[in-house]
gemmi code that builds the backbone of each chain (N, CA, C; Angstrom):
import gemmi

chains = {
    "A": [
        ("UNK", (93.296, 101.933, 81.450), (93.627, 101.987, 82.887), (92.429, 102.508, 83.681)),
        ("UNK", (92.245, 101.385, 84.760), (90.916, 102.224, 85.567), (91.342, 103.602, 86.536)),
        ("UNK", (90.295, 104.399, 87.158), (90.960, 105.712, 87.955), (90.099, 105.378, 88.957)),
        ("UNK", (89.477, 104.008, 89.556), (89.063, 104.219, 90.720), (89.721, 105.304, 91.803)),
        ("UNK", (89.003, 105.697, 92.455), (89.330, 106.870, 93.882), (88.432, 105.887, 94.660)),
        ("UNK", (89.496, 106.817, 96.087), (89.378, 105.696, 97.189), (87.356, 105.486, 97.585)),
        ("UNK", (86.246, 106.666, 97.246), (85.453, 106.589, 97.432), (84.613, 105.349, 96.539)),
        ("UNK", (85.342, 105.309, 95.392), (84.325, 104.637, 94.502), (84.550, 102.894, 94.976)),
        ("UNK", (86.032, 102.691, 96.005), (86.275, 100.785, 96.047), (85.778, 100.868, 97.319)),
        ("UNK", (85.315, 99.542, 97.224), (84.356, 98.765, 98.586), (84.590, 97.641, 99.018)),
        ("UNK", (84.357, 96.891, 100.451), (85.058, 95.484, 100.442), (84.307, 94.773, 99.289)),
        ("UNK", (84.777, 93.331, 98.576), (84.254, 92.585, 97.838), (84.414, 93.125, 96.334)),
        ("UNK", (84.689, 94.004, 95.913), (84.839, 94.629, 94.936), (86.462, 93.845, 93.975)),
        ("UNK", (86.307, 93.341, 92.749), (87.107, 92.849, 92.218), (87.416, 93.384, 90.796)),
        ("UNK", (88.701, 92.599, 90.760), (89.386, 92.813, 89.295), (90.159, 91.824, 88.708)),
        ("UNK", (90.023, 91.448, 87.800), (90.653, 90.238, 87.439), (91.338, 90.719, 85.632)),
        ("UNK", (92.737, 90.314, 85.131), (92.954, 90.307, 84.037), (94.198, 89.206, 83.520)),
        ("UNK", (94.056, 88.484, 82.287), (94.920, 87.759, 82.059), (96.325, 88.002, 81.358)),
        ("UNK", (97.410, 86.815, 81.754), (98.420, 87.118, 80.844), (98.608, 85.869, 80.305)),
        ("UNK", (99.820, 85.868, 79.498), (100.646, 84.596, 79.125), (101.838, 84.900, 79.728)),
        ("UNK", (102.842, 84.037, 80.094), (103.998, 84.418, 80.316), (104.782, 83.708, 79.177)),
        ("UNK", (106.006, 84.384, 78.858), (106.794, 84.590, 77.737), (108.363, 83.686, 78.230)),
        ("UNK", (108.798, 83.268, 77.298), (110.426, 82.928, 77.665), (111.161, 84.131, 77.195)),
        ("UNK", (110.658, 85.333, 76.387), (110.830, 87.059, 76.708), (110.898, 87.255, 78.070)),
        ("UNK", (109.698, 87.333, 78.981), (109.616, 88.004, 79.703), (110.317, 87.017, 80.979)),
        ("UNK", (110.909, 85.674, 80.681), (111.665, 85.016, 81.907), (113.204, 85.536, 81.261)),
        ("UNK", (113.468, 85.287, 80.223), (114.958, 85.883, 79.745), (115.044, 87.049, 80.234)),
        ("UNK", (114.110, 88.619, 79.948), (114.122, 89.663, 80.540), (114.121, 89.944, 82.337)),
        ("UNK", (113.843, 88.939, 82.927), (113.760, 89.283, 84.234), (114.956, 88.645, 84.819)),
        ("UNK", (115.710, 87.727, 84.288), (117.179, 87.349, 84.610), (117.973, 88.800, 83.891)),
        ("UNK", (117.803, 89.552, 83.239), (118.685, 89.975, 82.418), (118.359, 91.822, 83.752)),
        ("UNK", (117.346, 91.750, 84.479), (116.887, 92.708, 85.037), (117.140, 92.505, 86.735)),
        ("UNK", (117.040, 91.422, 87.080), (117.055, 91.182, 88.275), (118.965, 90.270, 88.508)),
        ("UNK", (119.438, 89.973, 87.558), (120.920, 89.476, 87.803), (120.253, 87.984, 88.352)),
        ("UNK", (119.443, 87.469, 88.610), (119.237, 86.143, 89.249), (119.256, 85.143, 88.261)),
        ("UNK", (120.231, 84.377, 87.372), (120.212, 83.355, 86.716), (120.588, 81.734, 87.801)),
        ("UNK", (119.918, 81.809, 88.178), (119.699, 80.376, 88.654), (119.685, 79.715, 87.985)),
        ("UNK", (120.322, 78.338, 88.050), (119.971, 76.795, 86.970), (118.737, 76.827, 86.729)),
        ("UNK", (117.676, 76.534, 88.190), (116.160, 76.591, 88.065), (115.610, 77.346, 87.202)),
        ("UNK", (116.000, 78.382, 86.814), (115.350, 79.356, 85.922), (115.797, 79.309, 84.541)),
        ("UNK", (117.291, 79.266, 84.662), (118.042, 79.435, 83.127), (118.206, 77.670, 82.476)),
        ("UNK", (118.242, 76.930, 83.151), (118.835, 75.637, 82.491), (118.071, 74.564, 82.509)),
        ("UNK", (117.138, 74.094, 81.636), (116.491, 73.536, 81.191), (116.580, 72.176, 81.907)),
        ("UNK", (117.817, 71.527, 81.151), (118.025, 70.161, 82.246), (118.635, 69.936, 83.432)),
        ("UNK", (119.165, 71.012, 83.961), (119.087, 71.074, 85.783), (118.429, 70.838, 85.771)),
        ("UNK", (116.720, 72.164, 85.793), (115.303, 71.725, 86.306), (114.519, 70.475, 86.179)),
        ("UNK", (115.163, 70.168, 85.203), (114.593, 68.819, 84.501), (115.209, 67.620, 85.705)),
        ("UNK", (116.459, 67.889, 85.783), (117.102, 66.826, 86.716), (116.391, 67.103, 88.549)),
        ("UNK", (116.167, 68.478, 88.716), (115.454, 68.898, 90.216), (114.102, 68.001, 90.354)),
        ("UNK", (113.388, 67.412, 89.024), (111.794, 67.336, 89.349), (111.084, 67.976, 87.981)),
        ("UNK", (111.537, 69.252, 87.384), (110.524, 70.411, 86.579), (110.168, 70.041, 85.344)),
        ("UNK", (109.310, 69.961, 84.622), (109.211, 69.604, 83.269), (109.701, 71.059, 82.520)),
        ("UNK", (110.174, 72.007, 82.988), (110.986, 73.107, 82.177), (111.480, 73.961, 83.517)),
        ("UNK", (111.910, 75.010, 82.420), (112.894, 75.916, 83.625), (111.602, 76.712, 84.199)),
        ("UNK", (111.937, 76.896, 85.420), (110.932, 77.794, 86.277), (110.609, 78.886, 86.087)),
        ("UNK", (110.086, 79.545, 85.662), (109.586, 81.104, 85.793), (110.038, 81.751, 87.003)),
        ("UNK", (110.620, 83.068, 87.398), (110.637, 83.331, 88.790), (109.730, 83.740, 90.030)),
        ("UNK", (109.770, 83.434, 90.950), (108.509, 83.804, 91.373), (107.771, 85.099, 91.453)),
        ("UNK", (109.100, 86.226, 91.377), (109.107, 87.264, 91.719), (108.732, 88.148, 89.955)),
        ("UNK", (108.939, 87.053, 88.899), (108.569, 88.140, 87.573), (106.873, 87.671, 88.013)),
        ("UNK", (106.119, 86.973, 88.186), (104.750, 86.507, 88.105), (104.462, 87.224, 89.342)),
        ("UNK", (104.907, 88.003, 90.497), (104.332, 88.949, 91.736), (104.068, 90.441, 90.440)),
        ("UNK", (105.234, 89.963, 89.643), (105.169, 91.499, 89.552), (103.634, 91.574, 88.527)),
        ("UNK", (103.097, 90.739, 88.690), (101.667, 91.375, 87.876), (100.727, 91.862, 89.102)),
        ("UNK", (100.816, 91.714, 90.301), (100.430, 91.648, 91.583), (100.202, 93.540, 91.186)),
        ("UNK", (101.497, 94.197, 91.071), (101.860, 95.520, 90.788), (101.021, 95.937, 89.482)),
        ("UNK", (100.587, 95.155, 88.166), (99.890, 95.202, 87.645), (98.255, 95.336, 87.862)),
        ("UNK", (97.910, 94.505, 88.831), (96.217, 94.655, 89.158), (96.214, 96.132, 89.978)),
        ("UNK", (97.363, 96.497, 91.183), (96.470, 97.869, 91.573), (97.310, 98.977, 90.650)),
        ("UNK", (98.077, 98.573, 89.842), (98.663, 99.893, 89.064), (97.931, 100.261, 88.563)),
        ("UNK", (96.936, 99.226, 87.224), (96.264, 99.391, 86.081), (94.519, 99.057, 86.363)),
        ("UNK", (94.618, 98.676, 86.812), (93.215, 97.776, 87.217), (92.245, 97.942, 88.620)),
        ("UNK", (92.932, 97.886, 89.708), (92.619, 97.661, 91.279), (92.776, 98.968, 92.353)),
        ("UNK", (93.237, 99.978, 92.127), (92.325, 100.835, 91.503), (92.432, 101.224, 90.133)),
        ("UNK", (94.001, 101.560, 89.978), (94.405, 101.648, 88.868), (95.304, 102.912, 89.168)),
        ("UNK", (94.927, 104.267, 88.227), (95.964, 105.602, 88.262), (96.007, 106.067, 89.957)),
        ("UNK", (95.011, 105.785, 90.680), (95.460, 106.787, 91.853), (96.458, 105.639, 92.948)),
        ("UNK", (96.631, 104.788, 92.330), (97.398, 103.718, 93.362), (99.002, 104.109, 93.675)),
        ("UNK", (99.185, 103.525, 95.118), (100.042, 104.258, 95.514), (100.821, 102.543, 96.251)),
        ("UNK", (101.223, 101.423, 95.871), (101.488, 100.266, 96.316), (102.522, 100.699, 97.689)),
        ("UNK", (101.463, 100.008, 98.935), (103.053, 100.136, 100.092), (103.490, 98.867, 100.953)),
        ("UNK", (102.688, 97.629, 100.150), (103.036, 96.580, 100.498), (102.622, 95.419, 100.126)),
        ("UNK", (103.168, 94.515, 100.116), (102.667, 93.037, 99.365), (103.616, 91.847, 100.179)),
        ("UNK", (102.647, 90.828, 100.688), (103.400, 89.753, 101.269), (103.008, 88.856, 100.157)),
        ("UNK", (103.494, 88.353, 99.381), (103.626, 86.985, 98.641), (104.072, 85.528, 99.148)),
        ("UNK", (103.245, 84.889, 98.808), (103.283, 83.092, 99.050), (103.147, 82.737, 97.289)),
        ("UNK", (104.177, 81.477, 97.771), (104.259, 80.616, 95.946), (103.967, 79.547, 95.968)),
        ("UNK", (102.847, 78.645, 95.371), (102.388, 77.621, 95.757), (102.183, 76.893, 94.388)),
        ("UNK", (102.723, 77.264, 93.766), (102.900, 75.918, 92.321), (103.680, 76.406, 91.162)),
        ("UNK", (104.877, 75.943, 90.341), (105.661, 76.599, 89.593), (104.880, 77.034, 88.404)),
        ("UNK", (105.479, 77.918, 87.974), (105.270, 78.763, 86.610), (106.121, 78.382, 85.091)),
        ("UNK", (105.636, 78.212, 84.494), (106.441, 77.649, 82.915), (105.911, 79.206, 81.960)),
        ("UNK", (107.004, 79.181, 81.549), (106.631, 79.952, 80.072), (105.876, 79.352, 79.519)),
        ("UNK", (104.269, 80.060, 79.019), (103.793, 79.212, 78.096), (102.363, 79.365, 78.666)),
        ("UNK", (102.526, 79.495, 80.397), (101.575, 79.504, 80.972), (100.539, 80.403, 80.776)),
        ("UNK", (99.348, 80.190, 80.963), (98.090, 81.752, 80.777), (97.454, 81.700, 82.168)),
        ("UNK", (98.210, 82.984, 82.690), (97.744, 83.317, 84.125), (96.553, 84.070, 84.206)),
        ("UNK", (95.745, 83.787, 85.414), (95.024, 84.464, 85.739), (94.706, 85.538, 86.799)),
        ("UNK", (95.447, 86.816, 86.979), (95.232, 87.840, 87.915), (94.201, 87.887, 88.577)),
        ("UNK", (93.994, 88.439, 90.000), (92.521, 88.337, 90.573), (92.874, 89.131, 91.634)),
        ("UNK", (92.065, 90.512, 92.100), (92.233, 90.850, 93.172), (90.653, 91.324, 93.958)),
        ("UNK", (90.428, 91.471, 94.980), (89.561, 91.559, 95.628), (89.412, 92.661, 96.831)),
        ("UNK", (89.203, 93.720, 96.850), (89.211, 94.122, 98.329), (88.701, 93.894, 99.447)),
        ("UNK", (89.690, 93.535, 100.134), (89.060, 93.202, 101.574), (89.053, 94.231, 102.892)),
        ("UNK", (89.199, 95.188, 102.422), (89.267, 96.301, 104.027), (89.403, 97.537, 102.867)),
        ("UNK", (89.330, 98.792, 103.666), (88.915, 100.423, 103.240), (89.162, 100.561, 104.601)),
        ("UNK", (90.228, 101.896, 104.268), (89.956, 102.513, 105.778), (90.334, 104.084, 105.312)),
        ("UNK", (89.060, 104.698, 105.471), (88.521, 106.152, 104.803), (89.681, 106.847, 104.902)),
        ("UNK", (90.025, 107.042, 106.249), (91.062, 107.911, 107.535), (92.387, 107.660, 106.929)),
        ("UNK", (92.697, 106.477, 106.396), (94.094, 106.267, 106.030), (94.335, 106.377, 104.535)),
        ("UNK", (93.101, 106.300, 103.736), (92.764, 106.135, 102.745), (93.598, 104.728, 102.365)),
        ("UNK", (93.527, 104.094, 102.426), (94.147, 102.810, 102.200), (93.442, 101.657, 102.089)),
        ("UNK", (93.813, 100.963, 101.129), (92.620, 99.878, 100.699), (93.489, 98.457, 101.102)),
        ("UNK", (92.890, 97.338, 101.407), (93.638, 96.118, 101.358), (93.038, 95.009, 100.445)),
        ("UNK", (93.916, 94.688, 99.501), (93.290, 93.726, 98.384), (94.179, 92.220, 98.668)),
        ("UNK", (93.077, 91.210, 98.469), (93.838, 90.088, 98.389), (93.357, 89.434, 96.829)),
        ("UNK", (94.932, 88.910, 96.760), (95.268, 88.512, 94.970), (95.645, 87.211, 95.021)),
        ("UNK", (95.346, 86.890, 94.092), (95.670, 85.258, 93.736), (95.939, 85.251, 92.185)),
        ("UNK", (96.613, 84.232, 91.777), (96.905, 83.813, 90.213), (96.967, 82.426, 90.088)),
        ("UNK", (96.664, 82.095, 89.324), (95.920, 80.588, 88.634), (96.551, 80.560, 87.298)),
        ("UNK", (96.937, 79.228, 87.417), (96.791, 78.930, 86.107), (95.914, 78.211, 84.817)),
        ("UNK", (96.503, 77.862, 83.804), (95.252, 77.262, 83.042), (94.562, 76.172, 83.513)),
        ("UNK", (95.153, 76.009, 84.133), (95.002, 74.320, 84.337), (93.666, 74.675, 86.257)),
        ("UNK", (93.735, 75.825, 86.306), (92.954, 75.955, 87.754), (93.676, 76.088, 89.109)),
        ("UNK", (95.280, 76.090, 89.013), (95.800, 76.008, 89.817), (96.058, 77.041, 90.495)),
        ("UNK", (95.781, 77.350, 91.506), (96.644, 78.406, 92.764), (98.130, 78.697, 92.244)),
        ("UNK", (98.609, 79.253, 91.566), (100.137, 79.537, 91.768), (100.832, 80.282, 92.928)),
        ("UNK", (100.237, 81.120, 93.245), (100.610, 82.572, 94.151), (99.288, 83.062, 94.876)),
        ("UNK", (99.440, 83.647, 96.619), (98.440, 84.165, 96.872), (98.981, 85.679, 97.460)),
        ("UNK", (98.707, 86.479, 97.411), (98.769, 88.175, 97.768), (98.093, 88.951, 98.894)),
        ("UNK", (98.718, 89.279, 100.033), (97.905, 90.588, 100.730), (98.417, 91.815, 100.459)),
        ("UNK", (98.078, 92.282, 99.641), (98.444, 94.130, 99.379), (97.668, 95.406, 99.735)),
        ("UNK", (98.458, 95.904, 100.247), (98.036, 97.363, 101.030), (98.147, 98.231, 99.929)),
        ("UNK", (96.990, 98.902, 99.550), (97.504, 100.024, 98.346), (96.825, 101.242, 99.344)),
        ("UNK", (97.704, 102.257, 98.850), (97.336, 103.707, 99.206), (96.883, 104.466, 97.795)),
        ("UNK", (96.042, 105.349, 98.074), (95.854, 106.641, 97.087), (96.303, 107.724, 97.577)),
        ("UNK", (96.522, 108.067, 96.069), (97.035, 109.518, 95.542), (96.364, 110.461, 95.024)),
    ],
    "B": [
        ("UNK", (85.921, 93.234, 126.509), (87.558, 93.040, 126.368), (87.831, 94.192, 127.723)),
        ("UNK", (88.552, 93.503, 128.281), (89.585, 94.304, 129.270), (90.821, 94.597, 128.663)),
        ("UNK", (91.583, 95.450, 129.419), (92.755, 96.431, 129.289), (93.497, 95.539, 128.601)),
        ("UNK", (94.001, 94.366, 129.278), (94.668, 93.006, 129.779), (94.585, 92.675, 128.260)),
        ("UNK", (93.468, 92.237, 127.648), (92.916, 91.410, 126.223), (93.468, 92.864, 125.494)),
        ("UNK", (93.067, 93.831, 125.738), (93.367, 94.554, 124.503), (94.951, 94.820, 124.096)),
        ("UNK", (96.093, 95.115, 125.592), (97.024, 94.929, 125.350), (97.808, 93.856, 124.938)),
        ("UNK", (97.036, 92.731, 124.753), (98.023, 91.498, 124.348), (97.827, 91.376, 122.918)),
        ("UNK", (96.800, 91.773, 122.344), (96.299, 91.625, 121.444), (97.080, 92.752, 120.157)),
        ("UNK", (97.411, 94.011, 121.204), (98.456, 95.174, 120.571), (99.503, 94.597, 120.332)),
        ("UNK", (99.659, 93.988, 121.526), (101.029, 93.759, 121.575), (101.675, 92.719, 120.052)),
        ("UNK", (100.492, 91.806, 119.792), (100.678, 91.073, 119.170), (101.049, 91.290, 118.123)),
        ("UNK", (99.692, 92.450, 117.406), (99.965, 93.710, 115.810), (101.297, 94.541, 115.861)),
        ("UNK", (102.043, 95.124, 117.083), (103.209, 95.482, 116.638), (104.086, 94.346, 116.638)),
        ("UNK", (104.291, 93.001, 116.889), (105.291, 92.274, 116.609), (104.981, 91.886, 115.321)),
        ("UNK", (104.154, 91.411, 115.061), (103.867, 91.379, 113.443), (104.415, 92.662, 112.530)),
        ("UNK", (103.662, 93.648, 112.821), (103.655, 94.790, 111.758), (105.526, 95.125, 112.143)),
        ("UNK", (106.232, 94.841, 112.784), (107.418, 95.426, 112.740), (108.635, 93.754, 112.987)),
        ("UNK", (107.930, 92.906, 112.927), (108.626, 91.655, 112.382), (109.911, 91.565, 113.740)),
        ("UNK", (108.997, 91.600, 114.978), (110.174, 91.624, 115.750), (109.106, 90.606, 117.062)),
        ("UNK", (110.009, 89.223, 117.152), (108.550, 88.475, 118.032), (108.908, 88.619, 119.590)),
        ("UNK", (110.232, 89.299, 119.660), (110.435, 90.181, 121.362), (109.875, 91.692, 121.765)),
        ("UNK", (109.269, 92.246, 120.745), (109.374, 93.340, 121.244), (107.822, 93.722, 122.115)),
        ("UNK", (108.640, 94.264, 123.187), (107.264, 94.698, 124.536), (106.802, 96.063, 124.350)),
        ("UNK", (105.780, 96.088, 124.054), (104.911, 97.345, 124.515), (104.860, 97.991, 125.740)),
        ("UNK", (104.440, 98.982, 126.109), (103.402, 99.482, 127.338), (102.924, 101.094, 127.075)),
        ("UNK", (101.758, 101.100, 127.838), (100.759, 102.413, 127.463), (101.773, 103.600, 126.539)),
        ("UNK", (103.067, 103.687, 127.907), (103.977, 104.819, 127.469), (104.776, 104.757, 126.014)),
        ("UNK", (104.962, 103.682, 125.730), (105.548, 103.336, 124.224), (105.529, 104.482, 122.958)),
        ("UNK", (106.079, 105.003, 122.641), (105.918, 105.917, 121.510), (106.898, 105.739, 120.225)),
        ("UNK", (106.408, 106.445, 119.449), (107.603, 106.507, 118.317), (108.960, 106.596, 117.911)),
        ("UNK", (109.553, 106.909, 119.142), (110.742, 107.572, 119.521), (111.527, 106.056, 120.393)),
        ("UNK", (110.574, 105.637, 120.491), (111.146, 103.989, 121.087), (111.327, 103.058, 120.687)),
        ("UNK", (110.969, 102.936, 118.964), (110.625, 102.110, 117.875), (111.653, 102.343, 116.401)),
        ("UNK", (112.581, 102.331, 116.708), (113.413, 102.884, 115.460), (112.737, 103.068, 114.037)),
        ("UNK", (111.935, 101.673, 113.626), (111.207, 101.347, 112.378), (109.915, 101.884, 112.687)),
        ("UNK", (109.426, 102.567, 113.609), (108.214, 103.687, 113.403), (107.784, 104.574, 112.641)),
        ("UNK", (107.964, 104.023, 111.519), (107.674, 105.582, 110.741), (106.299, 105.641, 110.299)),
        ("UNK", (106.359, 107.109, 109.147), (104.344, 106.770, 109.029), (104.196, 105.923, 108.010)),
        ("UNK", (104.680, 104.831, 107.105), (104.246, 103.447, 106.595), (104.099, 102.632, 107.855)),
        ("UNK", (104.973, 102.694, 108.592), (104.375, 101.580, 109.996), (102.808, 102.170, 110.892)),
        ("UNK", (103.473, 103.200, 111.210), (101.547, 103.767, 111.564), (100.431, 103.611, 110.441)),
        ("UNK", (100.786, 103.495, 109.523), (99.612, 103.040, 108.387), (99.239, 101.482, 108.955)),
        ("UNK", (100.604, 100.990, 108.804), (100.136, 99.216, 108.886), (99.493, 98.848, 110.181)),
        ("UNK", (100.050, 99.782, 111.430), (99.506, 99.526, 112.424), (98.174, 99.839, 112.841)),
        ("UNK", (97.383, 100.638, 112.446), (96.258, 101.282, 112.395), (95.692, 100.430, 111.318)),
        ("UNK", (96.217, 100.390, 110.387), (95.021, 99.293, 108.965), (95.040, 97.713, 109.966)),
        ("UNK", (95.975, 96.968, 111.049), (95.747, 96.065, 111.020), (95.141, 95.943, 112.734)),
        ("UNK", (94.855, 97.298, 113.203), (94.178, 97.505, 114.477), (92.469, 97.558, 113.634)),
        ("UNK", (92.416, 98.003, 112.841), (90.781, 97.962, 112.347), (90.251, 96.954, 112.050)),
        ("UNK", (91.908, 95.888, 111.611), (91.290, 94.798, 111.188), (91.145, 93.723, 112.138)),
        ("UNK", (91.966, 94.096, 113.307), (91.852, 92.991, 114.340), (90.405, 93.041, 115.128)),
        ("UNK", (90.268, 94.138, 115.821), (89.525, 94.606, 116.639), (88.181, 94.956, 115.757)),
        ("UNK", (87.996, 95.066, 114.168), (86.833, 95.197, 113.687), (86.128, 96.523, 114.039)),
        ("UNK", (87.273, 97.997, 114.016), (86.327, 99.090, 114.082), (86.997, 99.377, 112.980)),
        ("UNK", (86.631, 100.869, 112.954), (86.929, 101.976, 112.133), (87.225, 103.121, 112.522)),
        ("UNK", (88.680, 103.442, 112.302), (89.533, 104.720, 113.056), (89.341, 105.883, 112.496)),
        ("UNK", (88.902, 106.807, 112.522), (88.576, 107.836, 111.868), (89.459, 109.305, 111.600)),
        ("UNK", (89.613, 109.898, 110.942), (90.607, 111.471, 110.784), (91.152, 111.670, 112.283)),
        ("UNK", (89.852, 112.730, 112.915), (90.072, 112.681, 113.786), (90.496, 111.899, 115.305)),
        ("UNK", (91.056, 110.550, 115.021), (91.042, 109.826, 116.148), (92.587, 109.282, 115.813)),
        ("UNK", (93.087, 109.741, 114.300), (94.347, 109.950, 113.918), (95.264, 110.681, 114.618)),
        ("UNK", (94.479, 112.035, 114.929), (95.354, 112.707, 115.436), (96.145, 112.336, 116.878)),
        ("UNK", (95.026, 111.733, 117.360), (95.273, 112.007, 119.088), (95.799, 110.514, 119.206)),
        ("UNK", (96.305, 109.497, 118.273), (97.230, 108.602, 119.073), (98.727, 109.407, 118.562)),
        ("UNK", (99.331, 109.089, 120.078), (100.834, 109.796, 120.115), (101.186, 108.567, 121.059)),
        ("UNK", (100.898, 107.665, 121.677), (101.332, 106.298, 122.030), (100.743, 104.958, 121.796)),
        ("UNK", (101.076, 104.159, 122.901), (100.717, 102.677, 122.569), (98.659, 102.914, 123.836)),
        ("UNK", (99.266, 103.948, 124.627), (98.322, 104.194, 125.622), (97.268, 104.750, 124.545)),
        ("UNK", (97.468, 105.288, 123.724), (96.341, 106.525, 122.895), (95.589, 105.517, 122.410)),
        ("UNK", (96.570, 104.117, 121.636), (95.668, 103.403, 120.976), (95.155, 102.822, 121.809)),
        ("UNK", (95.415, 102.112, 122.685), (94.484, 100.919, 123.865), (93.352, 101.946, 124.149)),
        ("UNK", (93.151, 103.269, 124.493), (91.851, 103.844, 124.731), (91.398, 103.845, 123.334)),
        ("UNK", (91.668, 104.457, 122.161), (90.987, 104.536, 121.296), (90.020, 103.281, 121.172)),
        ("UNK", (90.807, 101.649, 121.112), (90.357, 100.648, 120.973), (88.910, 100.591, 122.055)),
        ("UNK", (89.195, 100.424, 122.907), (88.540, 100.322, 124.444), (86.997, 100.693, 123.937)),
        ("UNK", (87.184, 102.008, 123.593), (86.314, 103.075, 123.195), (85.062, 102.795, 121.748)),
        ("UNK", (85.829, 101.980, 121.089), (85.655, 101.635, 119.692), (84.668, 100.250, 119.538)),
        ("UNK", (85.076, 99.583, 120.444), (85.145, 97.893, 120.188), (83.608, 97.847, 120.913)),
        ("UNK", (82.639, 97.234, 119.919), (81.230, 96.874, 120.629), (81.472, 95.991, 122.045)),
        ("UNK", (81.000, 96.298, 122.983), (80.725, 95.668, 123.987), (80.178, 94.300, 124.319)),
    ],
}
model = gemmi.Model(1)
for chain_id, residues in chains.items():
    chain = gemmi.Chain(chain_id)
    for i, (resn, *xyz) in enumerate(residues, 1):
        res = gemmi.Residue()
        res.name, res.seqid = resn, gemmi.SeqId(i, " ")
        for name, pos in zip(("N", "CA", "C"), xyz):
            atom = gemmi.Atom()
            atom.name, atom.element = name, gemmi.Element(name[0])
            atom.pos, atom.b_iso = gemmi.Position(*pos), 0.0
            res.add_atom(atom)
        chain.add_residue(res)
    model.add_chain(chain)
structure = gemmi.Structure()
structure.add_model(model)
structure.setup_entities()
């Protein structure tokens, strides 16, 4: 885990780390969030909507968003107090995402950093884009 | 920027930062007029006044907004000419 402090991040300053996503971790986030949707849980609904599998949710793949400034962006002194999320291409189990965050603003006085995040997939795709406000602690 | 530009431009960051596309400002405006004012909203409002206007608000310049008037001078004050 990184311990950036608010002195050591600067605009342009990045972090990037990968995952896979799991049909664990889509079973676990229906089983956590109560949201079993067809789209998510039933294979040939999605199949019948358009999907070549059930969807990932959008909201288990943000939550790595919480991953880059928990662990990474700054890391221990992060204090998350906001995130607007956009979803711009579905997610399959199976997938190998790519985390990415960037800071774009510091403001000493508030101590508050603003990072913008994006995730990709293998294939190069935009899945999700992120403006998050992190505070330190 | 005149008064005029800077207040429309406020006006604009609190309808955003508080997700409300009626709500009117003026100098006198304070916290006490804003139900969802709290200090996460003065964070957002101040992180997205630095970012509009392109300064940098400092400790001390924290203290002394107590309205919508505190910030339009702060700005005024701030913003290269």
């Amino acid at each position: 885990m990184n311990e950036y402090e608010l002195a050591d991040v600067s605009v342009g300053m990045t972090q990037e780390f990968s995952v896979t996503v799991t049909t664990g971790m889509a079973a676990g986030f229906v089983e956590i969030s109560g949201d079993a949707n067809p789209l998510h849980v039933d294979k040939h609904y999605a199949g019948d909507k358009g999907f070549r599998d059930r969807v990932v949710h959008g909201m288990l793949t943000s939550a790595f968003y919480s991953t880059l400034v928990g662990v990474y962006l700054p890391g221990k002194y992060c204090l998350l107090q906001g995130i607007k999320v956009t979803f711009h291409q579905p997610v399959f189990a199976g997938d190998e995402l790519k985390v990415r965050g960037e800071v774009t603003h510091v403001s000493e006085a508030l101590r508050v950093m603003t990072v913008r995040g994006s995730i990709t997939n293998q294939h190069g795709d935009t899945v999700s884009k992120a403006q998050i406000q992190v505070g330190f602690i | 920027m005149t008064g005029e530009d800077i207040h429309s431009r406020l006006q604009a960051i609190f309808r955003d930062v508080f997700d409300n596309d009626t709500l009117v400002v003026t100098r006198a405006t304070t916290v006490g007029d804003i139900p969802d004012w709290d200090s996460l909203a003065q964070i957002n409002l101040v992180v997205a006044i630095e970012k509009d206007f392109e300064i940098k608000v400092s400790l001390e310049d924290l203290e002394t907004l107590s309205n919508v008037g505190d910030m339009m001078d702060l700005i005024r004050t701030s913003v290269t000419p």
